[in-house]
Structure formats: C-alpha cells, structure tokens
C-alpha positions in Angstrom: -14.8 -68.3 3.5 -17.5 -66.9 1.1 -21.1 -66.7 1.9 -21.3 -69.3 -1.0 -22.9 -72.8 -0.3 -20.6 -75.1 0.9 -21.7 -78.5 -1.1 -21.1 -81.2 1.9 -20.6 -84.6 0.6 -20.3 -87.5 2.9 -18.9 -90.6 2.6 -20.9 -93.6 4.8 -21.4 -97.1 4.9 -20.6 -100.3 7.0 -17.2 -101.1 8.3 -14.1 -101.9 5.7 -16.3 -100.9 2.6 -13.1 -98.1 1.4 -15.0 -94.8 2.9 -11.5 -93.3 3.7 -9.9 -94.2 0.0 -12.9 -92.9 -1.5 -13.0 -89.7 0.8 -9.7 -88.9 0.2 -9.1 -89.7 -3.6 -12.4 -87.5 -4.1 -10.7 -84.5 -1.7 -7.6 -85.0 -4.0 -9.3 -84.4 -6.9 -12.1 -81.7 -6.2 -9.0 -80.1 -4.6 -10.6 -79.6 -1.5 -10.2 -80.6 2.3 -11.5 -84.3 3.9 -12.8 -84.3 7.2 -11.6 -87.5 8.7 -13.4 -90.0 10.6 -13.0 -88.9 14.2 -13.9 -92.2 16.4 -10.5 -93.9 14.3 -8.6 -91.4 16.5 -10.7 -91.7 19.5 -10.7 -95.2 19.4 -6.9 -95.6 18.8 -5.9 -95.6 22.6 -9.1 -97.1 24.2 -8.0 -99.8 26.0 -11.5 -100.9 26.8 -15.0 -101.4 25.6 -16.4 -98.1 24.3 -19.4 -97.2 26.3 -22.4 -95.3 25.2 -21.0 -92.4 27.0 -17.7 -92.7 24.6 -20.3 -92.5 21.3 -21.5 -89.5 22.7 -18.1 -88.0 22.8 -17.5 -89.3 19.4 -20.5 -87.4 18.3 -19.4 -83.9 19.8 -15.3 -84.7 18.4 -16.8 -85.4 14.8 -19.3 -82.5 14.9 -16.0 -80.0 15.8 -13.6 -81.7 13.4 -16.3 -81.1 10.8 -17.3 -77.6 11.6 -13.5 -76.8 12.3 -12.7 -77.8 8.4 -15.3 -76.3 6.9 -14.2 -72.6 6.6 -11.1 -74.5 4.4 -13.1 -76.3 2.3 -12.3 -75.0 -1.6 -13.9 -75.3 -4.6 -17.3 -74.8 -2.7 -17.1 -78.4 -1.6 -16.2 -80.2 1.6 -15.6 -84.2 1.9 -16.7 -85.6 4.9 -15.2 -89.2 5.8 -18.2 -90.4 7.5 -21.1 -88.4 9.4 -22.8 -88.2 12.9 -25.3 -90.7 11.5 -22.8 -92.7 12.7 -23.0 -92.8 15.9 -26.8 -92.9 15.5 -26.3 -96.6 13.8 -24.0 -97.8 16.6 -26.1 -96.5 19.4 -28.7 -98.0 18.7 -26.9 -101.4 17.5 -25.0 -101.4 21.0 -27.4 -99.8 23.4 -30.7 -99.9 22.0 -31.5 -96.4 21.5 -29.5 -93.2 20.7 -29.5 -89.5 22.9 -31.7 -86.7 22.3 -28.6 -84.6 21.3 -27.8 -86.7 18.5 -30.9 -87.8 16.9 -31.6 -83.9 17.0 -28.2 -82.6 15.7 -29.0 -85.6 13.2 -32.4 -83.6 11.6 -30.3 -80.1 11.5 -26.9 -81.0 9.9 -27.5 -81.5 6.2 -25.2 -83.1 3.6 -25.9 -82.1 -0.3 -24.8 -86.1 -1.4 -24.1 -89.4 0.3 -21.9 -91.9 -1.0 -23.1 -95.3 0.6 -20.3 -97.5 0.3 -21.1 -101.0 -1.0 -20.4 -104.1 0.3 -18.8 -105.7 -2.4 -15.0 -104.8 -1.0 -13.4 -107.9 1.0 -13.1 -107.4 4.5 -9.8 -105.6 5.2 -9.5 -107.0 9.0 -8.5 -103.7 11.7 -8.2 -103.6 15.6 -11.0 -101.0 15.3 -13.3 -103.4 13.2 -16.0 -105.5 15.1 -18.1 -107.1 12.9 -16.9 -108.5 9.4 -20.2 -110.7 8.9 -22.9 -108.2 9.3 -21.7 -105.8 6.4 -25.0 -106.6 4.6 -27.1 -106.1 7.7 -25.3 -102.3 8.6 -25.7 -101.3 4.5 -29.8 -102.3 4.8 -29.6 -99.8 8.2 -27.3 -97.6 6.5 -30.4 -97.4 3.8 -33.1 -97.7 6.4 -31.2 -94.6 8.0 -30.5 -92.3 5.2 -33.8 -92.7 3.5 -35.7 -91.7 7.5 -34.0 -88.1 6.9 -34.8 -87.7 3.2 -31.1 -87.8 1.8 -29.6 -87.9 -1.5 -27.2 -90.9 -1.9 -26.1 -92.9 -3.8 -24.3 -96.3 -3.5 -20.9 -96.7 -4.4 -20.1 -100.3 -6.0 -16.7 -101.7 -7.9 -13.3 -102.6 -6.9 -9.9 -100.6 -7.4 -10.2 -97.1 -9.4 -13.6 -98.5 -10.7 -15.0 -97.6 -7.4 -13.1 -94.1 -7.3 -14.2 -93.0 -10.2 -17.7 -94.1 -9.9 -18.1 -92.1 -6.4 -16.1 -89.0 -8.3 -18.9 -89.3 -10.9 -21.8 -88.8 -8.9 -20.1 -86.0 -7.3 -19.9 -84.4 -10.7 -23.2 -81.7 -11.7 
C-alpha cells in the first residue's frame, strides 16, 4: 500500500435498511475491497443472548477485519459495511452504557463519508434482526451519534438501483 490516503467510507444505519447491498454494489464499482459486517459472522453460531461481553468482542473482530483489509483497498478507497459505532449504539441500547475501549477507539478511527441508510426499505425479516419497529428510533441515534463525533454523512434514501446510485453519487468528488 502507498502512503496515499486511504478515503474510508462507511456504510451505517438501523437494521434491514440494505447497508450490505449498498456496501458491496459501491465496492463493485469503485473496484475496491468491502469490509464486511463482522457481528453477522459472530452472531451466526450464538446459540444464546449476546452479552455485553460478546459486543465487546464484536468491537475488537470488526476493528481487525477492518485494519486487516485496508492495505488491499484500491483506487485509494476502502468500503466499510458498517463501523464500531456500532457497537457503541447497541451497548448502550442493551446495557446502558458502552466501555471505555470503545467510546475511545470511537474518537480515534475516522471515516472520510458515512452513508446513513434510510428507513424507507421494508423490513427484510433475519434470525439476526431484533427490532423491526424501532428503525426510526435507531436512524434518530444513528443521527444523534454521528453528529457527537463531527462526521460527514449523508442519508441514503430510494428503493432498488435508485438507492445504489444515489449512495455511489455521494461517493463521487
């Protein structure tokens, strides 16, 4: 990898909003690599409640997938589907407050764009989906959130290839 800047676009929002569509479509065609969404994989084989402890461990597995892909991003840009703020937003929604280690990694780890996905998708039910009628309550946190660390984002609305090409065009200079 060059010394270049890596632009580091993330892809966020509430649950069955078409974050890994619109991650991978915009990986496709920047011709670059897509960090995937580590907890999916994590979660998988849990045959139990995930625990504050288990969050914590997502945290760590998404900070290593992400740091692992970065030296193949090309075209000076890496697609991350979904972010650490992640497990910031389900801490504190499940155990009222979040760790130290993550709230701090949180201020350090910087993104170039976010892509808030909207809510306007229908809910696309999933084993590792928990709460179809709070979408609207998670996308005013998911604001909340990404306006308490300064970020550049946008929000990604439409339905289809409507919705890929808007999220490609705020990727675009």
């Amino acid at each position: 990898m060059h010394n270049n800047h890596i632009q580091k676009i993330a892809v966020v929002g509430p649950e069955s909003t078409g974050k890994s569509t619109v991650a991978n479509y915009l990986a496709r065609r920047l011709d670059t690599v897509c960090v995937p969404e580590y907890a999916r994989y994590y979660c998988a084989e849990l045959n139990r409640q995930y625990t504050l402890q288990d969050e914590v461990n997502m945290f760590y597995g998404q900070r290593a997938l992400e740091d692992a892909l970065l030296p193949l991003a090309k075209n000076e840009t890496l697609i991350c589907d979904t972010t650490i703020l992640t497990v910031k937003i389900w801490c504190d929604h499940l155990f009222g407050n979040t760790p130290k280690e993550v709230t701090n990694e949180i201020k350090s780890r910087k993104y170039d764009l976010y892509l808030l996905m909207d809510i306007d998708l229908p809910w696309q039910d999933d084993p590792l989906r928990d709460f179809p009628n709070d979408r609207a309550h998670f996308l005013a946190i998911w604001q909340k959130e990404l306006d308490a660390i300064s970020a550049n984002y946008h929000i990604v609305s439409g339905l289809g290839d409507d919705r890929l090409e808007k999220a490609l065009a705020f990727c675009q200079p």
